[in-house]
C-alpha positions in Angstrom: -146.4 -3.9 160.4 -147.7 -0.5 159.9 -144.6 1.2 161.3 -142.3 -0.6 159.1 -144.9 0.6 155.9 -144.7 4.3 157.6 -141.1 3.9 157.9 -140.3 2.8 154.3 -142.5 5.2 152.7 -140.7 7.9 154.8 -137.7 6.6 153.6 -138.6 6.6 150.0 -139.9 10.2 150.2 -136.7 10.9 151.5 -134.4 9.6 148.4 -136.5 10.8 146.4 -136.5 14.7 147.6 -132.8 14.1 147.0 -132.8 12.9 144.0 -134.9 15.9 142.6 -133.1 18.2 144.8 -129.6 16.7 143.1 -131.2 17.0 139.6 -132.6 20.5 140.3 -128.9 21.8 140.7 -127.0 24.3 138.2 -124.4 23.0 136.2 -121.7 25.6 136.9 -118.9 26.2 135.3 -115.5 27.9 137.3 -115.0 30.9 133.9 -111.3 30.4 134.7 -111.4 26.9 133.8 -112.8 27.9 130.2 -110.2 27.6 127.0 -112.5 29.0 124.3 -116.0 29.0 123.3 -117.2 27.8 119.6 -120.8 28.7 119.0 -122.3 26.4 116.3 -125.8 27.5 115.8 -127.9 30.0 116.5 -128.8 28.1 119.7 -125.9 26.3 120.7 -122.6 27.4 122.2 -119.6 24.8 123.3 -117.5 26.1 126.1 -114.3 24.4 125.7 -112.5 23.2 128.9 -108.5 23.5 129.6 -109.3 19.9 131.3 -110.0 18.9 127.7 -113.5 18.5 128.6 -116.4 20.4 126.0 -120.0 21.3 127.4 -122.8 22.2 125.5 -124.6 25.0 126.0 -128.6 24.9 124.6 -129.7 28.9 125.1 -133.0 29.1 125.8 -133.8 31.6 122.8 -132.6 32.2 119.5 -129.1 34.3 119.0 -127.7 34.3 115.3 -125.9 37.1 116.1 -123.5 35.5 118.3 -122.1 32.9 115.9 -121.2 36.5 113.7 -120.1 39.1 116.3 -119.1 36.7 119.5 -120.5 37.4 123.0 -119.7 38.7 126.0 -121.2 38.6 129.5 -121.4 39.5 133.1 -120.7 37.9 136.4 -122.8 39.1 139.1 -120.8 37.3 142.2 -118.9 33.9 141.7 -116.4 33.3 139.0 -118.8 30.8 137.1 -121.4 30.4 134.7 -124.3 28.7 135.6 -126.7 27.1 133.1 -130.6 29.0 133.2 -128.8 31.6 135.6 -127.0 34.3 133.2 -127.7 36.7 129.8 -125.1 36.8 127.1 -124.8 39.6 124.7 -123.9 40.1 121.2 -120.8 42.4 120.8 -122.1 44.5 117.8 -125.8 44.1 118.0 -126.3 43.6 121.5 -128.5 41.0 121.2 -129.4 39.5 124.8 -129.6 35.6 124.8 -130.3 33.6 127.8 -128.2 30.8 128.7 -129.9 27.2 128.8 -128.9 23.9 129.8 -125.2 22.8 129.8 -124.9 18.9 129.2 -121.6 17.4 128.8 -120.3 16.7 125.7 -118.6 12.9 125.4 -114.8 12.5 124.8 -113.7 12.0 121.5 -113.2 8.5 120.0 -109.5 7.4 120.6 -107.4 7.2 117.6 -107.9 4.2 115.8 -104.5 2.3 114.7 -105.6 0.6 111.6 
């Protein structure tokens, strides 16, 4: 009986290192895949998809000037951006911002025949 208990727990401890280790993962995004970006806020960029998909982007500090002057940014390796990996900058200012979570952004509601 102890074995099987020994056994289970290991098992458990398994799935659940996966689990965090799935969780822990960047959300990247392939930069030829994006359309356009529309920055709402001053903390909140959506990268627009030409899959018709929209992700939001929550920066991790506060960056008025890229709703004004737009952003631009560089890749240091793959052709993606990855969420809490990469600085943007503010064209005129040069404001440095740091990207934050991405979370995807539901589909819009079909059109409704009335």
């Amino acid at each position: 009986m102890l074995r099987i208990t020994r056994a289970a727990i290991a098992s458990a401890l398994a799935a659940l290192t996966i689990a965090t280790s799935a969780e822990a993962a960047p959300v990247c995004l392939l930069t030829d895949r994006i359309q356009n970006t529309t920055v709402l806020d001053s903390r909140t960029i959506l990268f627009h998809m030409k899959d018709g998909t929209t992700w939001r982007n929550t920066l991790r500090n506060s960056c008025p000037d890229a709703k004004w002057y737009g952003f631009t940014y560089v890749l240091h390796g793959p052709e993606e951006i990855c969420d809490n990996l990469l600085a943007i900058r503010t064209l005129y200012t040069s404001q440095t911002c740091l990207l934050g979570p991405f979370t995807r952004e539901p589909p819009p509601p079909p059109p409704s025949h009335a």
